[in-house]
ROMITI-633498 format. One line per 2 residues: number of its first residue (from 1); for each residue x negated, y, z of C-alpha. Coordinates in steps of 0.2 Angstrom, whole numbers. Layout:
N
NUM) X,Y,Z  ...;
% end
This chain:
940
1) -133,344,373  -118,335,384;
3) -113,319,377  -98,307,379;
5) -106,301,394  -100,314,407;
7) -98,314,422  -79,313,420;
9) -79,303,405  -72,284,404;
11) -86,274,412  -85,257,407;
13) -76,248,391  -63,238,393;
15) -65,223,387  -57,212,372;
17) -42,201,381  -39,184,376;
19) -26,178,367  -16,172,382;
21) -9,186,388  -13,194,408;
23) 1,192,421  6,208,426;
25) 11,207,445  18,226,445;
27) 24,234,431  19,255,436;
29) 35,265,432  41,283,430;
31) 43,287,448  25,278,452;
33) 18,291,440  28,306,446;
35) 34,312,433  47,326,435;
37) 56,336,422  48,355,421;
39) 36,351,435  19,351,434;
41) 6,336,435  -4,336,449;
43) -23,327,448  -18,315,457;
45) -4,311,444  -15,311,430;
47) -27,299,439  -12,287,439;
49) -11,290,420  -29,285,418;
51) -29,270,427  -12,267,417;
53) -21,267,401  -38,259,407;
55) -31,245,421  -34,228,415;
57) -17,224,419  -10,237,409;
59) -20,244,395  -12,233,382;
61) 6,241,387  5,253,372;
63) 24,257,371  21,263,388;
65) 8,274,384  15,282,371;
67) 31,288,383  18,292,396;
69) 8,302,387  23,312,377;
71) 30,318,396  11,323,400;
73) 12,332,383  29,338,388;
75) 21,344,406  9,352,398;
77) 15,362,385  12,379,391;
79) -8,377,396  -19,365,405;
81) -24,372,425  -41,371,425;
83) -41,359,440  -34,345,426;
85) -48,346,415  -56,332,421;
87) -43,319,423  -34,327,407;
89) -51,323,395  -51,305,404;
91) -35,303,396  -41,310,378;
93) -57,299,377  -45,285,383;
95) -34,288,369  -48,292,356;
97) -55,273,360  -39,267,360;
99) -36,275,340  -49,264,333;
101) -39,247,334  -19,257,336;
103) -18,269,325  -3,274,334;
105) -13,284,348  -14,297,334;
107) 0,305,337  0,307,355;
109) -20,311,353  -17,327,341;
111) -2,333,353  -15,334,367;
113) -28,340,357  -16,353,351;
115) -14,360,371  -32,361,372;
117) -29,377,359  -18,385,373;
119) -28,397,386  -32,389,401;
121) -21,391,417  -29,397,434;
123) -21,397,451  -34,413,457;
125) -45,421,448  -62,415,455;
127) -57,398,447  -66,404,430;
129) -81,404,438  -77,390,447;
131) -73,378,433  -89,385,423;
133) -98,368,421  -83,360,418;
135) -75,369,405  -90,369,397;
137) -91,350,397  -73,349,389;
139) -77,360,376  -90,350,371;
141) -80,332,373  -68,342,358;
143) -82,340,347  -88,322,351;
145) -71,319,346  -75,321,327;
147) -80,306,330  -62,298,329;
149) -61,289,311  -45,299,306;
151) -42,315,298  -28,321,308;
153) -34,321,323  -52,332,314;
155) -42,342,308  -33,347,326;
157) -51,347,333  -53,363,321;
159) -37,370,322  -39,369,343;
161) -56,378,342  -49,391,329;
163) -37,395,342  -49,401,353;
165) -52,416,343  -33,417,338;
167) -26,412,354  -6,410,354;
169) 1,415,373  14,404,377;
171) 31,416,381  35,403,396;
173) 27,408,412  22,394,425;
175) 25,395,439  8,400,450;
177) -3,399,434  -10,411,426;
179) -20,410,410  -37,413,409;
181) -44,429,400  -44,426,381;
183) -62,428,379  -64,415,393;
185) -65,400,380  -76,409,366;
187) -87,409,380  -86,394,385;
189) -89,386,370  -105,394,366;
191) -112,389,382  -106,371,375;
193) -114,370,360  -101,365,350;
195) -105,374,336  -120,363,331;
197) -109,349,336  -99,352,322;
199) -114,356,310  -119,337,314;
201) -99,331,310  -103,338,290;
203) -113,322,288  -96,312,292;
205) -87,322,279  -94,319,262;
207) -79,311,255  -67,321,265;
209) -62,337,256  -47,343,267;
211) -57,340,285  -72,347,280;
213) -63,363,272  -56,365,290;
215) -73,362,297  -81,376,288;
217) -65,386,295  -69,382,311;
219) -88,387,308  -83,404,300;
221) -76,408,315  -89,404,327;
223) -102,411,317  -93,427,316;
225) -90,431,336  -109,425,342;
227) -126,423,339  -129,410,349;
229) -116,400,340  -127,404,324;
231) -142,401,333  -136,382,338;
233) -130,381,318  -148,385,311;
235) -154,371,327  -142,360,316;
237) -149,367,298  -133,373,292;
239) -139,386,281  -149,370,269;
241) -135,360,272  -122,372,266;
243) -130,380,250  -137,363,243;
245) -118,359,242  -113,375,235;
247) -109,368,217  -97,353,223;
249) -82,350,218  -69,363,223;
251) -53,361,218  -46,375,231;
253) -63,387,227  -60,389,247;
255) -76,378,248  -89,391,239;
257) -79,405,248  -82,398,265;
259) -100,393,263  -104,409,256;
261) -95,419,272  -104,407,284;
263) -121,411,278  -117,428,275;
265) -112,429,296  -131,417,301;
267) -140,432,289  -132,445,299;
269) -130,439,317  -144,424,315;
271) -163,425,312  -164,430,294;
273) -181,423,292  -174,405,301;
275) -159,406,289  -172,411,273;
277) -184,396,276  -170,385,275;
279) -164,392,260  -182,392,251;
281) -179,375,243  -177,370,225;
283) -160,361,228  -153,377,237;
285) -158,388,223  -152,377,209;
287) -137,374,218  -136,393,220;
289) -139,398,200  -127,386,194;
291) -114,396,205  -120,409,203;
293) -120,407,185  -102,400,183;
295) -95,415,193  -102,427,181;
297) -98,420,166  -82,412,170;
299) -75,421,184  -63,437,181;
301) -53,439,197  -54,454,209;
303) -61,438,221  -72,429,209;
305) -80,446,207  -84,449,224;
307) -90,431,227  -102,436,213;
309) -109,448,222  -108,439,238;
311) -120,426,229  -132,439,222;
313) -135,447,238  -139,429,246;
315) -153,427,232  -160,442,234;
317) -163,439,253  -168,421,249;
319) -181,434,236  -187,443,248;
321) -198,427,257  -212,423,246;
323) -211,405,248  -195,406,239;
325) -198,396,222  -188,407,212;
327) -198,407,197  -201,389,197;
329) -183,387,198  -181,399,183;
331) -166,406,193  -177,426,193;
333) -179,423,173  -159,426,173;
335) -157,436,185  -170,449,176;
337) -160,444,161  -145,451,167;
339) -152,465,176  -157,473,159;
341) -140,469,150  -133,477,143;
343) -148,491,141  -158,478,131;
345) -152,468,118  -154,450,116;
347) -152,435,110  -150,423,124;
349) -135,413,123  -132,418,142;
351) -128,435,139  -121,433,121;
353) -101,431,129  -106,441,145;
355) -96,458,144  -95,471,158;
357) -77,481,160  -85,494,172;
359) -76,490,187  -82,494,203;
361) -88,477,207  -100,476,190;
363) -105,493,194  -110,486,212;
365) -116,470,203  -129,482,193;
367) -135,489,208  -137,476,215;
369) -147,469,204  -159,484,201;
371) -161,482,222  -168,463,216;
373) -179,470,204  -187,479,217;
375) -188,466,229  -195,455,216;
377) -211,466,211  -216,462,228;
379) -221,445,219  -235,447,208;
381) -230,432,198  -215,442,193;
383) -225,452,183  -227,445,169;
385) -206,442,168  -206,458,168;
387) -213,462,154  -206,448,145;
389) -189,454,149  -193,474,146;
391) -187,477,162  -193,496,160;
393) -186,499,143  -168,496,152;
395) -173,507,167  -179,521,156;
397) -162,519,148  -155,530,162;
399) -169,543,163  -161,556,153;
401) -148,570,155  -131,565,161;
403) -121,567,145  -98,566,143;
405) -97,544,148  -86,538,133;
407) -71,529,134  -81,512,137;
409) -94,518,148  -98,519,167;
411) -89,537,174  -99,552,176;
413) -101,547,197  -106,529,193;
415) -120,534,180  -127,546,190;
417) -127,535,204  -136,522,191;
419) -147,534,185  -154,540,202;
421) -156,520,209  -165,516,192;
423) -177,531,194  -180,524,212;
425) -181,507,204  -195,514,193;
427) -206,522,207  -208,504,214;
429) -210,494,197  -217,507,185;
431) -236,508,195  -236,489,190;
433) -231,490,174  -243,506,168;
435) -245,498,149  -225,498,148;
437) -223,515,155  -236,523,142;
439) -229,512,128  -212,517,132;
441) -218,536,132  -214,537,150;
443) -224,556,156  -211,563,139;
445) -197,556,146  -199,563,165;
447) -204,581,160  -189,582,150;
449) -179,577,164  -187,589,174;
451) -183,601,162  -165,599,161;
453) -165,598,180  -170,617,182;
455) -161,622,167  -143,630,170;
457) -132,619,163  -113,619,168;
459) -119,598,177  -113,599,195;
461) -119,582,204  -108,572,213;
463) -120,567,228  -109,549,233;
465) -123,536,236  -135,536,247;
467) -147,541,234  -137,556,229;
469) -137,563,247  -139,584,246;
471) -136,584,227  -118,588,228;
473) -116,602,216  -133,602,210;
475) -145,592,202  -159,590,215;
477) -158,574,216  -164,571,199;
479) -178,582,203  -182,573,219;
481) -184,555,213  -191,561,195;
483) -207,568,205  -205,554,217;
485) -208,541,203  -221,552,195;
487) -231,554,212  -232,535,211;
489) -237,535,192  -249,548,196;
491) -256,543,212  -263,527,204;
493) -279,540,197  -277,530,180;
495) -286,545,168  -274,540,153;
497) -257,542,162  -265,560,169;
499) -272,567,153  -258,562,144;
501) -247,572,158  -258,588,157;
503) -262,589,139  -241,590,138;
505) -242,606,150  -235,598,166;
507) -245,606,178  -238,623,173;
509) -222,615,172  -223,609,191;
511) -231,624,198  -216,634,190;
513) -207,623,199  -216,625,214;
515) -214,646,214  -195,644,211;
517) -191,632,226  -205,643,238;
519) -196,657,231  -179,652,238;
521) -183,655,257  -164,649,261;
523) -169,630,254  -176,621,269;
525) -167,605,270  -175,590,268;
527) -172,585,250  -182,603,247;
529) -195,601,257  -198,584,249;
531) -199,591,231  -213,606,236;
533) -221,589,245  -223,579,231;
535) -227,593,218  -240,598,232;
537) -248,581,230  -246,578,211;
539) -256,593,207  -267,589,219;
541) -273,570,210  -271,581,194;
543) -283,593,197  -297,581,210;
545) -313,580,200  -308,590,186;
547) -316,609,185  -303,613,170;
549) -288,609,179  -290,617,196;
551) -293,633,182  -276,628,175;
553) -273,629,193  -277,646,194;
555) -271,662,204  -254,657,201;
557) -256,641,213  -267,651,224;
559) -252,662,228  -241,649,232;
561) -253,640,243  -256,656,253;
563) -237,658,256  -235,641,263;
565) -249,643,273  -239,658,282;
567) -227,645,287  -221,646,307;
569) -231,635,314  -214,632,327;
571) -208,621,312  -220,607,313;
573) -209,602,324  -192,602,314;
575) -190,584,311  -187,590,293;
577) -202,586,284  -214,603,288;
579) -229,593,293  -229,584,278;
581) -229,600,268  -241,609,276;
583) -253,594,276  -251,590,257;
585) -255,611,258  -273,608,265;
587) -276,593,254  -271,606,238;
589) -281,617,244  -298,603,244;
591) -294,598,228  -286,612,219;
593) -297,627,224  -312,620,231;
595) -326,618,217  -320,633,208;
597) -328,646,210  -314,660,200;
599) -300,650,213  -310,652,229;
601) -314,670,225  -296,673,224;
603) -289,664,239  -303,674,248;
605) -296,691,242  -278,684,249;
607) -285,680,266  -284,660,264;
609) -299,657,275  -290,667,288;
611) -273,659,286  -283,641,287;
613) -292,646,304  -275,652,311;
615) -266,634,305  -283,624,314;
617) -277,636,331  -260,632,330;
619) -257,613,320  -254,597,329;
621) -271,589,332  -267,574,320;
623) -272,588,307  -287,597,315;
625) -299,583,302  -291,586,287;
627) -291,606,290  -311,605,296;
629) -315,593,281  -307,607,267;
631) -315,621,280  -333,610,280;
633) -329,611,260  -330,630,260;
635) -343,633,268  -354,630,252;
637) -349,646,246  -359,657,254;
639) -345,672,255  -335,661,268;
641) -347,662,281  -344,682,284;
643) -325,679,280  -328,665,296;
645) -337,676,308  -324,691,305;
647) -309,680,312  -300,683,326;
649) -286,673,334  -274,674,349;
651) -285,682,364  -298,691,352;
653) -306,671,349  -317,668,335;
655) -320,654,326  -335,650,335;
657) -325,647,351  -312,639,343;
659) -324,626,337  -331,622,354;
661) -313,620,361  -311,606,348;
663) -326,600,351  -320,598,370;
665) -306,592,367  -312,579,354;
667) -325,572,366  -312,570,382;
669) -298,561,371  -312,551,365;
671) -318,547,383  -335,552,382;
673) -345,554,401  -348,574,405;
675) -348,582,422  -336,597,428;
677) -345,608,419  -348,599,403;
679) -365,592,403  -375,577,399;
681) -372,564,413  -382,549,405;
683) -398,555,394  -398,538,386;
685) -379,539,377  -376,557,377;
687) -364,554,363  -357,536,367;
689) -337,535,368  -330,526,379;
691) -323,511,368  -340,509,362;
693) -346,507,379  -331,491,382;
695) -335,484,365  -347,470,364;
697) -360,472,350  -358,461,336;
699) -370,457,323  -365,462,305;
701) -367,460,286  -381,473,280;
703) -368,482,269  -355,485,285;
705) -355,499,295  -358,498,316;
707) -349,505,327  -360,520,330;
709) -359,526,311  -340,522,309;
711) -339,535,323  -346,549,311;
713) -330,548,301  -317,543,313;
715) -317,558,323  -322,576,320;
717) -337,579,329  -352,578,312;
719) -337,591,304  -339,603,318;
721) -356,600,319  -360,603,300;
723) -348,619,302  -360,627,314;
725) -375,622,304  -367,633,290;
727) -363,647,304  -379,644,314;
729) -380,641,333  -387,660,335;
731) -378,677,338  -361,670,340;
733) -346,683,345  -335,677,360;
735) -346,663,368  -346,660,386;
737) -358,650,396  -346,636,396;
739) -347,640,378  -366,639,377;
741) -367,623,387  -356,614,374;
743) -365,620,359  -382,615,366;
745) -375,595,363  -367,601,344;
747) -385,609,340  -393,592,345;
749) -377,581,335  -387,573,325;
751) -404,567,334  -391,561,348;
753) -384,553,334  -399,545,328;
755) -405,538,345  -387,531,345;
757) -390,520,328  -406,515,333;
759) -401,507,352  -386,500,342;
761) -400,489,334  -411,487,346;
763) -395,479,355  -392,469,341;
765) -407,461,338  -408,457,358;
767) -393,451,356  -396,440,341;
769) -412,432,352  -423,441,339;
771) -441,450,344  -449,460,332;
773) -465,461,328  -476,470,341;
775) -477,488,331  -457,485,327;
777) -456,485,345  -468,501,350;
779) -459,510,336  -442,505,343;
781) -447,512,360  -454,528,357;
783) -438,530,345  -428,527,361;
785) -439,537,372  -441,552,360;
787) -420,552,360  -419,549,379;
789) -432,566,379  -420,576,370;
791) -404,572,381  -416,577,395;
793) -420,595,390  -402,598,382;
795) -398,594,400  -413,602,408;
797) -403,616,397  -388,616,402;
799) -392,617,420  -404,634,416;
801) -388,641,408  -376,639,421;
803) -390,645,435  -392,660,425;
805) -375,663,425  -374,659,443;
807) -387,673,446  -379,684,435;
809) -360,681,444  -370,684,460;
811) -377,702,454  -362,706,447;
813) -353,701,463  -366,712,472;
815) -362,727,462  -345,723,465;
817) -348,725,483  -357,741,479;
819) -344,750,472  -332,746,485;
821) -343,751,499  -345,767,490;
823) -330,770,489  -324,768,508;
825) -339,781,513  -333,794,499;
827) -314,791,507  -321,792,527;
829) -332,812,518  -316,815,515;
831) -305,810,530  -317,821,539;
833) -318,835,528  -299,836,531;
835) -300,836,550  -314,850,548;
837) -302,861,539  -286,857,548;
839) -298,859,566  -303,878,558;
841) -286,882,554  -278,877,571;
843) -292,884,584  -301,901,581;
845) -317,895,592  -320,884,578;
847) -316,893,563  -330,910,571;
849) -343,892,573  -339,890,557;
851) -340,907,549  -358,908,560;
853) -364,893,552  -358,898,535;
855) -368,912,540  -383,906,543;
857) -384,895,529  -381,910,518;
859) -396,918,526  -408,902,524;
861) -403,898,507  -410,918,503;
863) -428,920,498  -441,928,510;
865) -447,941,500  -439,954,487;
867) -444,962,472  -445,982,474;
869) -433,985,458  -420,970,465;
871) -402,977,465  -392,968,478;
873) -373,968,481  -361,967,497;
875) -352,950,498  -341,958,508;
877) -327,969,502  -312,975,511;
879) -302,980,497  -304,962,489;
881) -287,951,497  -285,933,492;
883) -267,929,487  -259,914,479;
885) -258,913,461  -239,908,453;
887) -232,906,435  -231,925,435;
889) -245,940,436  -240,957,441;
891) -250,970,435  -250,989,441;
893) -251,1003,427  -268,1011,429;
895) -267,1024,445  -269,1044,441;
897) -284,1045,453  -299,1033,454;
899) -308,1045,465  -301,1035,479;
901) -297,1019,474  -305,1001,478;
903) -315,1001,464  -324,1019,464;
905) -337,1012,474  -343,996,463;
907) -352,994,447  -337,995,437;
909) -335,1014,440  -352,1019,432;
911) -344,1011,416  -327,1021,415;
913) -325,1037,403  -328,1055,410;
915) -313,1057,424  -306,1076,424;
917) -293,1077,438  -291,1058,440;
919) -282,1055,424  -288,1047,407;
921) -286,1057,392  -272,1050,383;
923) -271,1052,363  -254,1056,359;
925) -249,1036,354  -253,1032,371;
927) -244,1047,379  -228,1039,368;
929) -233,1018,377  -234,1027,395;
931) -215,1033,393  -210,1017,385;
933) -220,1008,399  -213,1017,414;
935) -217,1009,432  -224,991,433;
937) -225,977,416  -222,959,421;
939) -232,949,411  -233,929,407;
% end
């Protein structure tokens, strides 16, 4: 922090004169100054003001000084050049010394204070860079000048700084000036540190009402434009200093205003917990309740109203640190106190003359102070209030339908708004408060709610607060934060609250509930998908553990769980709540229908076990345990395993595949050292992750697990694992080598497993400096070497597998070849073949070798010896002609002789009818055809 020992600050103190009185040998006139009308000072002219005011041959010439400085004033009235600062803030720690013993240097010391207010004037615009340090410098001399014993000039200090924010340009141009930019000096002086300069001033201004209202001006105003400013005020402890004066005297009520708008700008642009640890004292909190107090019960304007709540909102921050002594202070006994009036009568003298008129600012005031209830139930302490002050009697209050508001009562909008902040009010406080909510018959009153909010009523919501968001026209948010607070009554697993709940029918209530909004496909906002949510997972803590209820269950839930199963998996995605959904889907499903056996039978006739397998293929993989877990679970029914094996996915895979590919996938997220081809690569930590590996081991209590079996439940590999023991590791569809090589390391899981604990303790114990007794120590090594064998022949294994497929890649490849090969000699037969027939066709030489050959191998192929009674025929026949066959056969009409045709001579003639003349004998029918068929008959 600069101080008033600057650089261009007065150096030395004159000192005191004697009482004879100096002989001046030059009196310094107007035209040694310089001083022209309507021109501007140069340094150098100033400089001769300054050594006016501090020569020793001249500083007593007070008169003088006066008329000088009204002309520099004069010179000066339409801004200071930046290139003046120095000498011109000379002059003003001149004059503020000068003050203390003539009180005549006021005046002329708030006239140049008050240019100080007026931008800065620049000859080029790289001069506000220039001038940086020494603006900055000036800036903070302003407030080194509180330090002046007199009001007026304080109160132009103030006025000056709140013209930086409100600057007032002067309608006179200069000449070759220019002023600076106007956010030049808020800049400025945050770089000055004037702000926590002015804190400190406070301290000089106990007595001084006027000034130190101006003060906290100028402090509302810094604080407002900058952090840092507020950052330099808490430096200063503003916020302690300001609220333990809250309840002073105030004849303005300007005071409580101001300090109330300062600390609401440190809460909002400071360090709230800076500004909170300051506040957490008993003086500021009893300082606060007294106002706080007054306002309410004696304040009635539009503006005491909203300082009101100003206040409330200030204690409810100063609330939220736990070191606040609220309840030693007894400040959070009256604040409950009014927060359940006037729900709760009572006789307290405090809220015997209090009365609301249901304004806007009480109906913000009641919201406010249900917001402070909740941040009070944080503290355990408060507890106790409480329920001293029946704080869920007047909650409760609101929990019922919205009835006609009377002529005295809050409007239909603000008591539903009410009604939906104190049912969110209750989700928070009523978990703590179980004995209040049974006595106070809280399960009755929240099923009739939910009654009436799926009843058809003529209710049409108004959906203005933030609570009420998407319940314009409906009553869903009623439904939302009714099953919001009983999710949180409910989630606590206290047996009275649930049987009281089920023995009054709600879980039929809430699954008819359930069917409605799954029903309505055209619902899939948010608000929606958070009602099936929490209905998902109040049935789900209603019926764990309890065979009776997941009967109450039944088919009917069954069928809604198997319709959100079939859910796009693309939705997961949304941003709207899906995941959620579908995960409290799975968890209904493990403790709803798992366990009972008439349940599990039914979701096994709707497919469920198939829609679960297609939701583990296609869900994020933050949900792959829970889905595994609730699959693992099903397995003990010996009907799934069939239901398992018979599942196909994308690609024809099957759940045996699908599995591996988790596996795979767990192991590599997990960091775990396999080759390219997935085997073993150490036989000593076949399992071992890689964090496990970089953590050191560390000795621990006999009832903590290590690291080793804490594994077993982080990650999914013992579910898999146990999965396959159900399926077994034999006869699976699907499996590749690949495959194969992974489930050899699942089939040995758990004596992996095991070697793993046991070289977690042998580390230990060396680790410890501990040696166990000599059979200890033979049992730990064959342990070890027994475990170290079995990753040896898994690997041994593995490597057989991959060389059998490799022989089996290479056969195949061979064949492969085969087939080929085969193929080209079949296409050359047949390239020659062609050449053959086209060679025959085009040269008659070849086509008579041919014809010999053909010969030849006609007479080869013939046996050597006949048999007597052998009939053989000519192949030859001249009569025979080849033709090509079409679409259309002629046939002749049978000739009148067949003496003489082609035919006479072969077999077929010794089977014709007796001939007489050549000519069949023709009945008379056929006689009556011939003429009809007369010549040649085309036929198809």
């Amino acid at each position: 922090m600069l101080n008033a020992s600057a650089s261009f600050t007065v150096g030395t103190k004159v000192e005191s004169r004697k009482q004879v009185a100096p002989v001046v040998k030059h009196i310094i006139t107007d035209s040694d100054l310089g001083i022209r009308e309507g021109v501007p000072l140069k340094a150098l002219e100033l400089s001769h003001v300054t050594r006016l005011i501090e020569d020793p041959y001249s500083c007593n010439l007070k008169e003088r000084h006066l008329i000088v400085l009204k002309k520099v004033v004069k010179t000066y009235q339409n801004g200071i050049p930046l290139k003046d600062l120095v000498e011109f803030f000379k002059i003003l720690n001149l004059c503020a010394e000068k003050v203390k013993e003539h009180p005549d240097y006021i005046f002329p010391l708030c006239e140049l204070l008050k240019l100080c207010g007026l931008p800065f004037l620049k000859e080029r615009s790289s001069e506000e860079t220039t001038f940086v340090q020494i603006v900055t410098e000036s800036i903070s001399q302003m407030g080194f000048l509180m330090r002046v014993p007199s009001n007026q000039v304080r109160i132009q200090i103030c006025d000056s700084i709140i013209s930086f924010y409100k600057p007032k340009i002067s309608k006179q141009h200069v000449e070759g000036f220019l002023p600076t930019n106007p956010s030049y000096k808020v800049q400025m002086a945050e770089q000055s540190g004037l702000a926590e300069t002015l804190v400190l001033s406070l301290a000089l201004l106990e007595n001084q009402f006027e000034v130190k209202l101006r003060v906290l001006q100028a402090l509302q105003m810094l604080s407002g434009s900058s952090e840092i400013n507020c950052s330099l005020m808490l430096k200063a402890e503003v916020a302690s200093k300001l609220c333990s004066r809250l309840n002073d005297r105030d004849p303005s009520g300007e005071l409580l205003f101001l300090s109330s708008e300062i600390l609401w700008n440190l809460l909002e642009k400071g360090c709230k917990e800076e500004v909170t640890s300051q506040l957490c004292n008993l003086d500021c909190i009893n300082a606060l309740k007294e106002v706080f107090l007054n306002q309410l019960l004696n304040g009635f304007r539009h503006y005491d109203l909203q300082l009101r709540n100003d206040l409330l909102v200030i204690a409810t921050v100063i609330t939220e640190n736990p070191k606040a002594p609220m309840i030693e202070s007894g400040f959070a006994k009256q604040l409950i106190l009014f927060a359940t009036f006037p729900e709760v009568k009572s006789h307290n003298p405090l809220v015997r003359s209090l009365k609301l008129s249901f304004k806007n600012e009480d109906f913000e005031m009641k919201k406010l102070l249900f917001n402070l209830l909740v941040v009070m139930s944080k503290d355990l302490s408060a507890i106790q209030l409480f329920t001293e002050g029946k704080v869920l009697l007047s909650l409760f209050h609101y929990v019922k339908p919205n009835d006609k508001p009377g002529p005295r009562d809050w409007s239909a909008a603000q008591y539903e708004e009410l009604q939906l902040h104190a049912l969110a009010t209750l989700a928070t406080v009523a978990p703590l408060l179980i004995d209040d909510y049974m006595t106070c018959q809280g399960n009755t009153r929240l099923l009739l709610l939910l009654e009436w909010c799926v009843s058809q009523d003529a209710f049409f919501g108004q959906g203005n607060s933030f609570h009420g968001t998407g319940g314009r026209g409906n009553k869903k948010s009623q439904m939302r934060y009714c099953l919001r607070l009983l999710r949180s009554v409910v989630s606590l697993s206290d047996e009275t609250v649930n049987h009281d709940l089920c023995d009054q029918g709600a879980l039929d209530q809430l699954l008819g509930i359930l069917k409605k909004t799954v029903g309505d496909s055209q619902e899939e906002d948010t608000i929606s998908l958070e009602i099936k949510t929490d209905i998902l997972l109040i049935a789900s803590t209603l019926c764990e553990n309890d065979l009776h209820r997941k009967e109450l269950f039944g088919s009917g839930g069954v069928e809604i769980i198997i319709t959100l199963l079939k859910m796009d998996p693309a939705k997961f995605y949304s941003g709207l709540g899906h995941n959620r959904l579908i995960l409290s889907t799975v968890d209904s499903i493990w403790s709803c229908i798992v366990g009972c056996y008439t349940t599990e039978d039914f979701f096994l006739e709707k497919g469920g076990i198939f829609l679960l397998l297609d939701l583990l293929a296609s869900c994020p993989k933050t949900m792959h345990n829970v889905i595994l877990g609730t699959l693992l679970e099903f397995c003990d029914n010996p009907k799934i395993i069939s239901h398992i094996n018979a599942w196909r996915g994308k690609k024809d895979m099957t759940a045996a595949v699908l599995l591996v590919r988790l596996w795979r996938e767990e192991e590599n997220e997990l960091g775990v050292r396999r080759d390219e081809h997935g085997r073993i690569v150490d036989a000593k930590k076949p399992l071992l992750c890689s964090y496990q590996e970089e953590e050191k081991v560390v000795s621990l209590p006999a009832n903590s697990a290590s690291a080793a079996v804490m594994d077993v439940s982080e990650n999914m590999r013992a579910k898999i694992f146990s999965v396959f023991c159900k399926l077994g590791f034999e006869d699976l569809a699907g499996l590749t080598t690949e495959d194969y090589v992974t489930l050899a390391i699942i089939s040995r899981y758990l004596d992996f497993k095991l070697g793993e604990v046991w070289n977690e303790i042998s580390r230990e114990l060396e680790e410890e400096g501990l040696r166990p007794v000599t059979p200890d120590v033979e049992a730990l090594e064959s342990i070890a070497k027994a475990a170290e064998d079995v990753g040896r022949k898994v690997a041994t294994l593995q490597a057989d597998m991959l060389e059998n497929q490799q022989q089996q890649d290479l056969q195949d490849e061979k064949r492969i070849y085969t087939e080929i090969q085969m193929n080209h000699q079949q296409y050359e037969l047949t390239n020659k073949s062609w050449d053959a027939y086209v060679a025959r066709t085009s040269n008659y030489e070849i086509l008579k070798d041919a014809k010999s050959l053909q010969m030849k191998a006609i007479e080869s192929s013939k046996p050597k010896m006949r048999q007597q009674d052998a009939v053989f025929h000519p192949i030859q026949d001249t009569g025979l002609h080849t033709n090509f066959c079409g679409r259309l056969v002629t046939v002749d009409s049978t000739p009148a002789q067949l003496t003489g045709g082609p035919l006479a001579n072969t077999d077929l003639a010794l089977e014709q009818v007796s001939i007489r003349g050549g000519a069949l004998q023709k009945t008379k029918a056929a006689k009556e055809m011939e003429q009809y068929q007369m010549g040649s008959i085309s036929v198809k």
